[in-house]
N, C-alpha and C positions, 0 to 999 in steps of 0.2 A: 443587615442583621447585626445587635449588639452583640456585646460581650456574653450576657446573659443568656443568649440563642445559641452560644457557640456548645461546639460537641468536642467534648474532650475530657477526660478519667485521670487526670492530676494530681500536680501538689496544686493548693491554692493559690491563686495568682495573686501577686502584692505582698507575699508572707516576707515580712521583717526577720533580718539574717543582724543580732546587732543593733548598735546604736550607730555606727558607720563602715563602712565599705573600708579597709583597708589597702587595698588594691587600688584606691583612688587617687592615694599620696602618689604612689608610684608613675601612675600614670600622669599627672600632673606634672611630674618633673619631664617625663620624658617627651609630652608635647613641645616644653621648651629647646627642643633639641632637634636644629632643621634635618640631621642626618634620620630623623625617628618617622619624618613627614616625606620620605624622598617615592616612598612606594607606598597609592593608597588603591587596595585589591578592589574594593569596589566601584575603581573607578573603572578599571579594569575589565570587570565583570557585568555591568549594565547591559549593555548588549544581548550578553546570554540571558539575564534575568528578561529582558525586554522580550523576547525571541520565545519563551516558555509561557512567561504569564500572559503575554499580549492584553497586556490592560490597556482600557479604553482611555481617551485623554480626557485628564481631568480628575481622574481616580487617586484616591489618595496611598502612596506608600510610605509607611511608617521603616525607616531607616537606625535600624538596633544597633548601637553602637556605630555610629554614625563616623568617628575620627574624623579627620581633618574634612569632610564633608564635600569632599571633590565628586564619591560615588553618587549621592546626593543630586548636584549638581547635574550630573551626566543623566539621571531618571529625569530631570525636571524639564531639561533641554531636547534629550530625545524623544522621550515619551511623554512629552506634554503634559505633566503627571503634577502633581500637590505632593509633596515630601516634606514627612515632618521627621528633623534629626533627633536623636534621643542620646544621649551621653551623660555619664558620671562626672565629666570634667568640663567645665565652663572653657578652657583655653584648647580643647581640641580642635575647633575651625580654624582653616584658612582663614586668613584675613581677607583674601576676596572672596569667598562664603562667605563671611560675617559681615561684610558692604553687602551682599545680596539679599539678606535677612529684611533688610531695608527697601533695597531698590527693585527685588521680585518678591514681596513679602505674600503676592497671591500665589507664588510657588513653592514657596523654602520657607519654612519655621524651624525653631530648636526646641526642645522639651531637655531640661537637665533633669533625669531619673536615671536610680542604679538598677539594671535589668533583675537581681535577686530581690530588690524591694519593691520596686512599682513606687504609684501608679503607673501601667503603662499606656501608653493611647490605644488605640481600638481602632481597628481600620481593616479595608480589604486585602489588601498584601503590604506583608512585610521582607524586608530586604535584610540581611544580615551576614555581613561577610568579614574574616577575619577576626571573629570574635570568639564565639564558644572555645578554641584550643586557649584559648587567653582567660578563661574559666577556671580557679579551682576545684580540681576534681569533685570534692565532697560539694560542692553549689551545681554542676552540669543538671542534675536533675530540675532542679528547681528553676532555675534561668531558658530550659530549655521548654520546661512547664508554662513560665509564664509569657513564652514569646507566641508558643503555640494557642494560648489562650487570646492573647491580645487579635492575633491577624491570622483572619480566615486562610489566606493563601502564604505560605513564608518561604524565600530562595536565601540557602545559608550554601556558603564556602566556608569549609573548613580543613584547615593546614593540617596536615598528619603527620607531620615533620617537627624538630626542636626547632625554636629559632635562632635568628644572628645578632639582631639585635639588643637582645638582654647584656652584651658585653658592656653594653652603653651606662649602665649603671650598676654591672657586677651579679646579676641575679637573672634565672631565666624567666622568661616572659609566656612560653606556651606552656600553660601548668596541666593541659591534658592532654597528651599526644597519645593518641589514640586512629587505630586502621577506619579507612573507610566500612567497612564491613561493621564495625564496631556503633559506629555512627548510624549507620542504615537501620540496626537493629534497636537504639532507642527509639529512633520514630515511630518502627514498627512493634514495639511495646508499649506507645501510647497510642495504639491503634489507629496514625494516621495512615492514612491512605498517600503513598507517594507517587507523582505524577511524572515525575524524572528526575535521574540521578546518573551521577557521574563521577569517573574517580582519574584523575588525570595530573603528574608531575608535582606529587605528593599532594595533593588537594583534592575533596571530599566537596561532591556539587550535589546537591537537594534541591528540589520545591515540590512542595509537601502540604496537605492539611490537613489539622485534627478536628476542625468542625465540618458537623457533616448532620444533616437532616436525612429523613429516610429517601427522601427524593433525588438528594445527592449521589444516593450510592447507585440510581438509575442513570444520573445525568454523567457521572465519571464511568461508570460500567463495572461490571463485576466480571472479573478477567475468569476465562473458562480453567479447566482446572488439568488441561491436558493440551499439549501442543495442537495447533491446527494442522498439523500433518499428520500425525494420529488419529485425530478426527475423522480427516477425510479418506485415509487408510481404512477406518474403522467400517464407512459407508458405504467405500467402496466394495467392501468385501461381503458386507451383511445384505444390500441391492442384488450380489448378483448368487444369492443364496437362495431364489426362489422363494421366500416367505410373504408370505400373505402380508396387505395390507389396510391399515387402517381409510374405512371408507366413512361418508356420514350415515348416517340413521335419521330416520325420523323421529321427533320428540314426541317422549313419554312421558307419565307419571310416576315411576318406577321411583324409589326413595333408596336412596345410596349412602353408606355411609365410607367416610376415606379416611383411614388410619394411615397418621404421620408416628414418627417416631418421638414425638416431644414427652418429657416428662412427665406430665399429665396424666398420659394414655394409662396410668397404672391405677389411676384412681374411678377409671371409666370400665374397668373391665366386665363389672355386671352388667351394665348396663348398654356395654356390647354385646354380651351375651345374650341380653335379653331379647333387641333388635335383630338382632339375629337370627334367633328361633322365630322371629314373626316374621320372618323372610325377607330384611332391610337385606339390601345385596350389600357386600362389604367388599371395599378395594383397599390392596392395601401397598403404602409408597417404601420401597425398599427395606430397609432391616424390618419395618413391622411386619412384612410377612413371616419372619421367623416368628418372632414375638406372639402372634396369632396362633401359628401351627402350634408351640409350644404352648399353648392353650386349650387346644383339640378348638380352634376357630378355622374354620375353612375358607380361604377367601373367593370370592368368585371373579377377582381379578386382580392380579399384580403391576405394577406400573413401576419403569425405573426409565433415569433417562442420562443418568451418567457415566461417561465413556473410558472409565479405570477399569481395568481386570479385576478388582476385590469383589465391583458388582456381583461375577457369577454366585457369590454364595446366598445373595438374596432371591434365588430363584429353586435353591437344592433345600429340601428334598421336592420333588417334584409333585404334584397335588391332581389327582383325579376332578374334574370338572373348574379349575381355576382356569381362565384366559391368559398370558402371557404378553403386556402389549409394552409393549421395548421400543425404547427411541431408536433410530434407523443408526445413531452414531454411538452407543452400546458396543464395548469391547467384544468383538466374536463369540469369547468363550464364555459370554454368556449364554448365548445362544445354545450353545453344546448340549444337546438331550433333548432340550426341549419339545414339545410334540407339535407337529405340524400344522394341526387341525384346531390347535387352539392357542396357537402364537402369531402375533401381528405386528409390522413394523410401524412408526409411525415417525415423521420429521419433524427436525426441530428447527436447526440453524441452519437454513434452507439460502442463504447470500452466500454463506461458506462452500455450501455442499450442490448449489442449485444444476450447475453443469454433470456432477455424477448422477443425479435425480432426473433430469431430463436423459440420459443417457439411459437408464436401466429403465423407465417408467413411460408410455404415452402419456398416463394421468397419477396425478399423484397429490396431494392435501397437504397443506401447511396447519403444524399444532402451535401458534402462539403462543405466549403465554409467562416467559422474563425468563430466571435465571435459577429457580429451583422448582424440583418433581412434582410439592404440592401445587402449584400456579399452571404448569405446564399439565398436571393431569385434570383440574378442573375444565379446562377448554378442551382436553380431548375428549372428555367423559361429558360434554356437551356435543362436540362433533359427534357424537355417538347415542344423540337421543337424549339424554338423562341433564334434571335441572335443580330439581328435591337435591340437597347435599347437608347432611353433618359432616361435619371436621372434628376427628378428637384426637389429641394426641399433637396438634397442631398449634404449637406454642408461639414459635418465634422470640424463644428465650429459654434463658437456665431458670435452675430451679436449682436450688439449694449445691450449685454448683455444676451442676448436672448439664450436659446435648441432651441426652436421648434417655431414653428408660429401660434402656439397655447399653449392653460396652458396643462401643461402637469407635475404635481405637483411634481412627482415621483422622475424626476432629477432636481428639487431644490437644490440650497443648496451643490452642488456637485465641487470641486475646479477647476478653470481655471489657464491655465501658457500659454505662449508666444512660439507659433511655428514659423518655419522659414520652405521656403522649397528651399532644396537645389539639386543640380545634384543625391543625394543618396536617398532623399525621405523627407520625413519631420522630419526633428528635434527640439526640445525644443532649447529656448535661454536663456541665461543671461542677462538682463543691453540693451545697445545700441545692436542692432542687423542691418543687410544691409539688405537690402531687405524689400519687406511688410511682416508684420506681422501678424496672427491669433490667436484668443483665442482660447483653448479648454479642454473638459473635458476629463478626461481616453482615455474613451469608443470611443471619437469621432477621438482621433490621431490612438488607434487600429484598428479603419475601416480605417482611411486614409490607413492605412500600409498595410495592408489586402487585401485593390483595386490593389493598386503596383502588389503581390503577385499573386493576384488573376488572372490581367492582364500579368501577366508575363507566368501564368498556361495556359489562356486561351484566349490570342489575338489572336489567329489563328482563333478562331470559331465564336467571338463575337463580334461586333460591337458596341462601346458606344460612347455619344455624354453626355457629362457633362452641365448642364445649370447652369447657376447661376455665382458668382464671391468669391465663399471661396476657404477653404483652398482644397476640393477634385478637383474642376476646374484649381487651382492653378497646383496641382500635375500633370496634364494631361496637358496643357500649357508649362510647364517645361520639361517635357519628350517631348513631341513633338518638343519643340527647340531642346535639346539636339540630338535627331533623326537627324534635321535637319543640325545642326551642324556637328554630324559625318557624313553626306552621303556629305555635301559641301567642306571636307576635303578630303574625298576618290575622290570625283571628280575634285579637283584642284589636 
């Protein structure tokens, strides 16, 4: 994947700071100084970088700030790797580096670029250690923008300590010192996704990516949102409460509509109304069942499948003929009141919980279906007969700033980046992007990718009509061109 493909809500990568790097002079002198060259961290550090990324041999990592090029070295020897160095300063290599440029020139190259200006190389991981604290404050953003732009995968050490060094020429040398904590929290303001981190004898250890397609966030996973011992607290206790459970049904015809909470939903309202009075049964996924009630909309069934205490309030006030079908790992008090006769447990993360589920159950169904309530109620509301589905309300993006179409406090506060969707599904952009654009959070591009998936598992059996105009309408738009497209070509 180019630069172009990468996912990531930035400064522009390449932006000109100046006619030249000031910083450069400095550093310049200090390469000439063997006491400047006695300790190089990433030479250090390969190992661990090796041991996270486990890249394949052969693979190229781009080495950001590369200094005396010993860490370099070490990636190209142990891990069989192509490393290309990057530095502001032509005399920062070893001089047995700079014999090797020649004599493994299929391993080791230089690129002299200043990481605030670019160009930088484009590659699958980058390495960078000992650099950002050596950043002026007011540039961290921008240098830290364009490294995460350059390389999909990047492992940074970084010193949160003053250093010793700067005595060497009367001026300090780490112009941002700054907590590991502090560091953890830009990553996670550019929305990457960090894969491990470490904070260990004043050093700040990362490897981290800010490019991410929607498929990625299937292939990295989307971390549950409650400890797995809560979890399995949670099942254990709700198994042996006696509730009924979710069994199959035979399929029907039956037309279902499934209210999500997106943005959307406000602009659908008559037009639920409508379906409604013509008897569409309507489910509805967590806060929309308020949103409904406070409409005089009845639901005839609710669906929640997350296992925080806040859930119970999307099931009160309690509804004469609605059904109640609750993931089995649902905080207890949810449960609380509930009526017996029309609540039913159902399972989800059946690896986690498989030994308590065999314990309480002879027989008992697995609900597939990924990482959020819309995805997971569609396959249950399949295991249950029904295949007819409208979705409204189901966005898988903001809207003019907006989660939900209601306050829904929970996901405040939670970062948005810039998707695009393309022939492969949704991905993240950089900068100018073609096409319309969407905002969204984690959570909401993992369901995009999830329907894909989900659809690709289960087109044969189930029938969906997308309403609204985000980014999941968008996805199903784009595929059906493309359909169109290849059957217009098999038939010319």
């Amino acid at each position: 994947m180019g630069a172009a493909d990468a996912g990531f809500s930035g400064a522009t990568p390449g932006l000109a700071i100046g006619a030249g790097n000031p910083e450069a002079a400095k550093y310049g002198r200090l390469w000439t100084m063997p006491e400047y060259r006695r300790i190089a961290p990433g030479e250090l550090l390969a190992d661990v970088f090796l041991r996270q990324a486990r890249p394949r041999p052969g693979a190229t990592v781009v080495d950001f700030g590369c200094g005396t090029g010993r860490g370099a070295l070490m990636l190209a020897l142990l891990g069989r790797l192509r490393v290309v160095m990057v530095d502001f300063v032509a005399n920062c290599l070893d001089d047995e580096v700079r014999l090797c440029l020649a004599s493994q020139a299929q391993a080791l190259s230089f690129v002299k670029a200043d990481l605030e200006r670019g160009p930088l190389p484009v590659s699958e991981y980058g390495y960078c250690t000992d650099v950002m604290e050596h950043i002026p404050s007011e540039r961290v953003d921008l240098v830290l923008n364009n490294i995460l732009c350059a390389t999909r995968h990047v492992f940074f050490s970084i010193a949160t300590t003053p250093d010793s060094c700067g005595a060497l020429i009367g001026e300090p040398l780490h112009l941002t010192v700054r907590p590991y904590a502090w560091w953890l929290a830009q990553l996670r303001d550019r929305g990457a996704i960090v894969h491990w981190a470490r904070e260990a004898d004043g050093t700040a250890l990362f490897y981290a990516t800010a490019w991410t397609k929607g498929r990625d966030f299937i292939a990295e996973g989307f971390p549950i949102n409650v400890e797995e011992a809560a979890v399995r607290d949670n099942v254990r206790r709700n198994v042996a409460g006696g509730w009924q459970q979710v069994v199959p049904h035979e399929e029907n015809d039956v037309e279902v509509m499934i209210l999500g909470g997106g943005p959307s939903l406000l602009a659908y309202e008559d037009e639920i109304r409508t379906q409604r009075a013509a008897g569409v049964k309507l489910v509805t996924l967590n806060g929309a069942y308020n949103w409904a009630l406070a409409r005089g909309l009845a639901p005839s069934a609710q669906v929640i499948v997350d296992a925080r205490p806040f859930n119970a309030r999307f099931v009160r006030p309690v509804v004469d003929g609605c059904k109640y079908l609750l993931a089995s790992q649902v905080d207890p008090s949810v449960l609380e009141g509930l009526p017996r006769d029309r609540t039913y447990l159902w399972h989800s993360d059946t690896e986690l919980v498989k030994d308590l589920l065999d314990a309480a159950y002879e027989l008992w169904f697995t609900v597939p279906g990924g990482s959020t309530v819309l995805t997971r109620a569609i396959t249950l509301l399949r295991m249950l007969g029904f295949r007819r589905f409208h979705l409204y309300g189901c966005d898988s993006c903001l809207a003019a700033g907006a989660h939900h179409a209601y306050s829904q406090p929970e996901n405040d506060g939670a970062p948005a980046f810039p998707v695009v969707v393309t022939a492969e599904g949704p991905e993240r952009v950089q900068g100018a992007a073609s096409g319309r654009v969407f905002y969204c959070n984690g959570w909401m591009l993992s369901q995009a990718q999830e329907m894909i998936e989900l659809v690709r598992f289960m087109g044969d059996v189930i029938e969906l009509e997308v309403h609204g105009d985000g980014l999941l309408a968008q996805i199903f738009k784009t595929g059906a061109d493309v359909a169109d497209a290849v059957a217009a070509g098999k038939e010319d």
